[in-house]
C-alpha positions as CSV (number, residue, x, y, z in Angstrom):
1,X,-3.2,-14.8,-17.7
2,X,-0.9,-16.7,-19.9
3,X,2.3,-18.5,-17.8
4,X,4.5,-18.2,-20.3
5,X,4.4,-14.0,-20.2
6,X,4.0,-14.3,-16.2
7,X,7.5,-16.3,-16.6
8,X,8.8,-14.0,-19.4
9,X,7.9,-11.3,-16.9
10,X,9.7,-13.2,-13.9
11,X,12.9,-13.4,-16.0
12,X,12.7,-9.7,-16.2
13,X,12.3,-9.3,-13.1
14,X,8.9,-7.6,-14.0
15,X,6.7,-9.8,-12.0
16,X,6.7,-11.4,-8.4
17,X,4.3,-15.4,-8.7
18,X,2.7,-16.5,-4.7
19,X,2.1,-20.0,-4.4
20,X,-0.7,-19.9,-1.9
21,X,-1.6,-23.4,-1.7
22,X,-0.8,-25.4,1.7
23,X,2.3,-26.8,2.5
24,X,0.7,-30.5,1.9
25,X,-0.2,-29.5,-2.0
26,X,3.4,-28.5,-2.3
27,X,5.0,-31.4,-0.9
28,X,2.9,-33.9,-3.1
29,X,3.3,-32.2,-6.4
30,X,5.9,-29.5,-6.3
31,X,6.0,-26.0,-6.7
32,X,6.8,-23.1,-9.6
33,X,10.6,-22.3,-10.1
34,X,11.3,-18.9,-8.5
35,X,7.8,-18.5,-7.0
36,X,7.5,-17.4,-3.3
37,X,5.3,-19.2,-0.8
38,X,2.5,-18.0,1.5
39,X,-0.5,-20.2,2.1
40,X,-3.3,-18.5,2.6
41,X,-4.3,-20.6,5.7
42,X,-1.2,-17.7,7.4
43,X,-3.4,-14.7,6.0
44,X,-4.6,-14.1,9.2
45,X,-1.1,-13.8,10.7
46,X,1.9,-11.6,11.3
47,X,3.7,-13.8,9.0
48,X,1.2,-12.8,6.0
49,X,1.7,-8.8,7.1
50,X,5.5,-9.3,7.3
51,X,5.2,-10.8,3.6
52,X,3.0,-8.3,2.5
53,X,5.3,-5.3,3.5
54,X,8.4,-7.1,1.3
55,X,5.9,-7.5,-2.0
56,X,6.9,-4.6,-4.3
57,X,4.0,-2.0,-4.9
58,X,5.9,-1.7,-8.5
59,X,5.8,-4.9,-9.9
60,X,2.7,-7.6,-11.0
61,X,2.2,-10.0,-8.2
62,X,0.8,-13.0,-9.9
63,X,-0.9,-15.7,-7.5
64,X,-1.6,-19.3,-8.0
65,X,-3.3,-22.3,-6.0
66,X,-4.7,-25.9,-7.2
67,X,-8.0,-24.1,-8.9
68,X,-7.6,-20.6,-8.9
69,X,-10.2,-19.9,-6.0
70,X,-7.8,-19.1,-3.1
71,X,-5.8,-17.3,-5.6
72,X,-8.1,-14.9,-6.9
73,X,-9.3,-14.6,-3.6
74,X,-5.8,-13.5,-2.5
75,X,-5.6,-11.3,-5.7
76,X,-8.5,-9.6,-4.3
77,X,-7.2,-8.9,-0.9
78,X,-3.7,-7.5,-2.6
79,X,-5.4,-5.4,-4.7
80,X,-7.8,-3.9,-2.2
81,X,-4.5,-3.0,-0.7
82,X,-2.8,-1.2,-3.5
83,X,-0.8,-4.3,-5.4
84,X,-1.1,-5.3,-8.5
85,X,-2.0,-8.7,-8.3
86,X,-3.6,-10.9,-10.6
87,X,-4.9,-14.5,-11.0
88,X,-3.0,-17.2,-12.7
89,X,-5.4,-19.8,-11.5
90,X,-4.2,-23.2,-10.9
91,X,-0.9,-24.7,-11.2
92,X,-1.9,-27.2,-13.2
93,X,-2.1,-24.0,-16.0
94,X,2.1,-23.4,-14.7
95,X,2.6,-27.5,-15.4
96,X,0.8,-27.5,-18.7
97,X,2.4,-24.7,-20.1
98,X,5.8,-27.1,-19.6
99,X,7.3,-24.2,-17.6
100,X,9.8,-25.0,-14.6
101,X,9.0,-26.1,-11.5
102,X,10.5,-28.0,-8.6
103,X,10.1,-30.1,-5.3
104,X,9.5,-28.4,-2.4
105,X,12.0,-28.5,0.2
């Protein structure tokens, strides 16, 4: 997937990006502007359900992580269930792309 489109898409209001890395990831380099977070270490949870049931059946859910392995993984569940999610793969793709981001709070 190309970041810039996913962000294009964002802007729109097209397109939903899950940052599914851990909270430790975030907190050391940052985060995407506008993206959601759910790490996939909740997926197992109640948190993760309530998440999924706010995630739009209508729109691209596009997931990310430090490699893209958890987040194709994660695309995989979604999908399973009906979304449609896809891969970004890492965030280093999001940085490189010069696209905004921000500190994690």
């Amino acid at each position: 997937m190309d970041p810039k489109e996913v962000f294009s898409a964002m802007q729109k209001g097209n397109c939903i990006l899950v940052d599914v890395r851990e909270e430790d990831e975030l907190r050391s380099e940052g985060t995407a502007e506008g993206a959601l977070w759910m790490p996939t270490s909740k997926m197992d949870t109640d948190e993760w359900t309530s998440f999924k049931q706010k995630l739009p059946k209508g729109k691209d859910i596009v997931c990310y992580c430090k490699s893209g392995m958890r987040s194709g993984r994660v695309a995989g569940l979604l999908c399973a269930e009906g979304f449609q999610a896809k891969n970004l793969g890492g965030f280093s793709v999001w940085k490189n792309a010069q696209l905004p981001t921000k500190k994690f709070a």
